[in-house]
C-alpha positions in Angstrom: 30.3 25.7 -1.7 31.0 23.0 1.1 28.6 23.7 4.6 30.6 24.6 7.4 29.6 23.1 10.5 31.2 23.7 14.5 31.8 21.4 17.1 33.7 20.6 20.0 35.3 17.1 21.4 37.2 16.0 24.3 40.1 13.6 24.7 39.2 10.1 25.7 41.5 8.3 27.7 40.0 4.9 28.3 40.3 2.8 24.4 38.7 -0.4 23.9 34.8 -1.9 23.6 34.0 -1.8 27.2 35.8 2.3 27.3 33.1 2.7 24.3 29.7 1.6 25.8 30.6 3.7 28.7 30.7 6.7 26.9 27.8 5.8 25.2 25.8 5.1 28.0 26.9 8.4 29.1 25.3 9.8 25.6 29.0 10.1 23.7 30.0 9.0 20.7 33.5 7.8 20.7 35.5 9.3 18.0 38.8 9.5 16.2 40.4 11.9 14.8 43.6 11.1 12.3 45.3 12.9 9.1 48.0 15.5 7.7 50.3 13.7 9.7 49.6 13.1 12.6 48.9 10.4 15.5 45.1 8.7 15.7 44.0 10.4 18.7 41.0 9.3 20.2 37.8 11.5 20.9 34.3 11.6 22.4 31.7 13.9 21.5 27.5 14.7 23.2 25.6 12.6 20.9 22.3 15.0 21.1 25.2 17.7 19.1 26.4 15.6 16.5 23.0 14.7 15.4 21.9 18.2 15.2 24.8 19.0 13.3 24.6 16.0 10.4 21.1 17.2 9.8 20.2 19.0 7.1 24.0 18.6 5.8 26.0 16.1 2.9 27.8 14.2 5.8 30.7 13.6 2.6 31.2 16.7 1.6 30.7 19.1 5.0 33.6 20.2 6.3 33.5 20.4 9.8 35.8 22.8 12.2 36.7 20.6 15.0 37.0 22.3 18.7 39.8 19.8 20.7 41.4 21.2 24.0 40.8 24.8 22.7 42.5 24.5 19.5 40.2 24.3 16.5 41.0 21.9 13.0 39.4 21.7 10.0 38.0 18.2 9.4 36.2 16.2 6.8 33.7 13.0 7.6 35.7 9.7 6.7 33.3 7.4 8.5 29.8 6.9 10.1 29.1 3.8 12.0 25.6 3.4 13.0 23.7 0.9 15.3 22.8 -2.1 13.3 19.2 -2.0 14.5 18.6 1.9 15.4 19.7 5.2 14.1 22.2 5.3 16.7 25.8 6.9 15.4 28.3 4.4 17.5 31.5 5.9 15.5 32.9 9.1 14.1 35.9 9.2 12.2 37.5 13.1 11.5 40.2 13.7 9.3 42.0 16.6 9.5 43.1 18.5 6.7 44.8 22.1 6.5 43.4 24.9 4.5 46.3 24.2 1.4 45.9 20.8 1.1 43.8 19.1 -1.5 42.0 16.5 -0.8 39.8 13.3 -2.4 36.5 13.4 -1.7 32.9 12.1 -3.4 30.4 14.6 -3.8 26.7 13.9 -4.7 25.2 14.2 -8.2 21.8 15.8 -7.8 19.6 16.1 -11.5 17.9 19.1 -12.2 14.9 19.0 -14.7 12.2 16.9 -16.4 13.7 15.6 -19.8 12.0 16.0 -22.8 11.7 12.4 -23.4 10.0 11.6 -19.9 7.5 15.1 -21.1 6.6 14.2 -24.2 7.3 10.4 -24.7 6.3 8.8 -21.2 9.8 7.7 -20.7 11.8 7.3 -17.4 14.8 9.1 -16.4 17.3 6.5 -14.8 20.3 7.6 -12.6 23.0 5.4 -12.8 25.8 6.9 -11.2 24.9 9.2 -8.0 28.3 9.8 -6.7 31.7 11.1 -8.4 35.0 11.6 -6.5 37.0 15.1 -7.2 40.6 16.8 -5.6 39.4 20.1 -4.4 41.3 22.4 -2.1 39.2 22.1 1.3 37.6 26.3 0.5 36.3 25.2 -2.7 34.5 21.8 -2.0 31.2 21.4 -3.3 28.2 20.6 -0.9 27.0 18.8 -4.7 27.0 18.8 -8.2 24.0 20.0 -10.3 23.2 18.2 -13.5 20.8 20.2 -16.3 18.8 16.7 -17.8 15.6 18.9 -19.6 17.4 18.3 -23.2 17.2 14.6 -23.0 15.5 11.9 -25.4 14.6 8.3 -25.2 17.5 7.0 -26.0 20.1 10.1 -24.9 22.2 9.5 -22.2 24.6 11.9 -20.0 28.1 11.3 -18.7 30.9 12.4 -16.3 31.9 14.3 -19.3 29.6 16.2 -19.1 29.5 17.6 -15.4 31.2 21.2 -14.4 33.0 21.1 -11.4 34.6 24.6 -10.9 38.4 24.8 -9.1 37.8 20.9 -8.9 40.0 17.8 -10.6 37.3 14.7 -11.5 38.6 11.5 -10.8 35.8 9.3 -11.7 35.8 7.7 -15.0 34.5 10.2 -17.7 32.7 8.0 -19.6 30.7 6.9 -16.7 27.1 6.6 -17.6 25.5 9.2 -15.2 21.6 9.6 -16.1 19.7 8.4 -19.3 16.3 8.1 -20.7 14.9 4.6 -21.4 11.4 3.8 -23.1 8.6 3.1 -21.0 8.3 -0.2 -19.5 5.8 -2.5 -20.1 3.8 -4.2 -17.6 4.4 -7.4 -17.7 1.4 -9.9 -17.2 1.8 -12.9 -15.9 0.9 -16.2 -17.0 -1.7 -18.1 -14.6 0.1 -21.2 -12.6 -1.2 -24.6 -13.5 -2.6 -24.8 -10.1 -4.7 -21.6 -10.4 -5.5 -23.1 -13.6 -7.2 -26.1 -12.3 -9.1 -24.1 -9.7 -10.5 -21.4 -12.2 -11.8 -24.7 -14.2 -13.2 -26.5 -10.8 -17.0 -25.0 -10.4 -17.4 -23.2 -7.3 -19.7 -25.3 -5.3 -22.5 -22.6 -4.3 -25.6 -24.0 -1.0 -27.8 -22.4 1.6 -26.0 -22.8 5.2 -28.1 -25.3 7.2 -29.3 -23.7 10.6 -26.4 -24.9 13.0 -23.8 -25.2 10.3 -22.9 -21.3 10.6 -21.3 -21.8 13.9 -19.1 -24.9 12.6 -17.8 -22.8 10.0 -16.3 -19.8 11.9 -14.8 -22.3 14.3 -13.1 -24.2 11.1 -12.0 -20.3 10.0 -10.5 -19.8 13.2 -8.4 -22.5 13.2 -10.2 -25.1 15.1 -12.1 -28.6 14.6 -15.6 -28.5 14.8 -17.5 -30.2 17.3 -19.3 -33.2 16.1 -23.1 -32.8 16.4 -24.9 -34.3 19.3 -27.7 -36.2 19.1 -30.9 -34.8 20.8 -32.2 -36.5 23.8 -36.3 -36.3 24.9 -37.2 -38.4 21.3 -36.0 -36.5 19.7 -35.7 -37.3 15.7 -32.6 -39.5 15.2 -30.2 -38.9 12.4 -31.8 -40.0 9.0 -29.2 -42.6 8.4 -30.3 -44.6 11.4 -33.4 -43.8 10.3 -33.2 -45.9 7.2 -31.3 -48.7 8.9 -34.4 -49.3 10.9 -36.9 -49.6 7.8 -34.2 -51.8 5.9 -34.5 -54.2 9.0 -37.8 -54.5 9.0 -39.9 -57.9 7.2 -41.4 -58.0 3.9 -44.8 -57.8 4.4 -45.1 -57.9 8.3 -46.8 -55.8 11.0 -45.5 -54.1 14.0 -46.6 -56.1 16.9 
């Protein structure tokens, strides 16, 4: 059967976005309530009470006996707006609905079991289909709908047909697809780029680091240009490009004066 939660609200008599952050601010949650006839009314609710009441709970399926002005109405969840960005409820939408009045309603589908073909064949059990919509008189609404899969194959599949839903019409199409067993997937391997091609072919170019070249390197890794090396001062040894220079510029066969 359904959970039954309790809370209270109180008439909200400023409408409009600005009326809205107010209450929130204030730690509301603006809130309408509308159904079995009669006007939208608008609501605001404590924010810390309505979380504390969705937990734990099918939010489409809970029916929920609203407290407004001292008079208490039995109400189903139409709508939760959240914050964009946190877990913020910004919305709540009630509709009420009288104790002999059916109503339309989606209900989870929840699979019980380990199929045979998942067991013994290293299958895997897809759910296609997680929700159905039933009429159900408000006392007999389902929190969810249980769904025996041990019997199934590769290859079997089960349907809406195939669900029980006690004092409950099912809308939903009953030769929806809801669970099956498929083969086990293949990993796929990938076939190398031509770029990582040509780099696996390229020889990996393997020297001792030079005593000050160790410092250029984790400057280069960090993101910066090395410094260019300075020359020594005091004699010391010049670089051996100048080096041969010098010797090319000296005379056949001559002596240093």
């Amino acid at each position: 059967m359904a959970q039954t939660v309790s809370l209270s609200a109180s008439p909200r008599q400023a409408t409009g976005k600005g009326a809205a952050r107010q209450a929130r601010f204030r730690g509301r949650v603006p809130a309408v309530i509308y159904g079995h006839g009669r006007d939208t009314q608008p609501l605001e609710l404590e924010a810390k009470a309505l979380e504390k009441a969705l937990q734990g709970v099918e939010p489409a399926s809970t029916i929920i006996d609203l407290a407004v002005d001292g008079k208490t109405v039995k109400t189903l969840i139409r709508e939760i707006q959240r914050h964009p960005i946190r877990p913020d409820i910004i919305h709540f939408f009630f509709y009420e609905t009288p104790a002999t009045e059916k109503v339309k309603l989606k209900v989870p589908v929840h699979l019980v079991g380990n199929p045979d073909g998942v067991r013994n064949a290293g299958g895997v059990l897809d759910q296609v289909t997680r929700e159905v919509e039933i009429e159900v008189l408000p006392e007999n609404i389902p929190d969810r709908v249980e769904l025996d899969v041990n019997a199934l194959k590769i290859g079997d599949s089960l349907h809406v047909r195939d669900l029980s839903i006690p004092n409950a019409k099912i809308l939903t199409d009953a030769e929806l697809t809801i669970a099956t067993v498929v083969p086990p997937r293949a990993e796929e391997v990938a076939a190398p780029s031509p770029e990582a091609a040509t780099e696996v072919a390229e020889p990996e170019l393997i020297r001792k680091v030079r005593e000050g070249e160790e410092e250029e390197g984790e400057a280069a890794a960090e993101g910066g240009v090395p410094a260019k090396p300075e020359a020594k001062g005091g004699g010391g040894a010049a670089p051996a490009k100048a080096e041969k220079t010098e010797k090319a510029e000296k005379p056949k066969g001559g002596k240093e004066s």
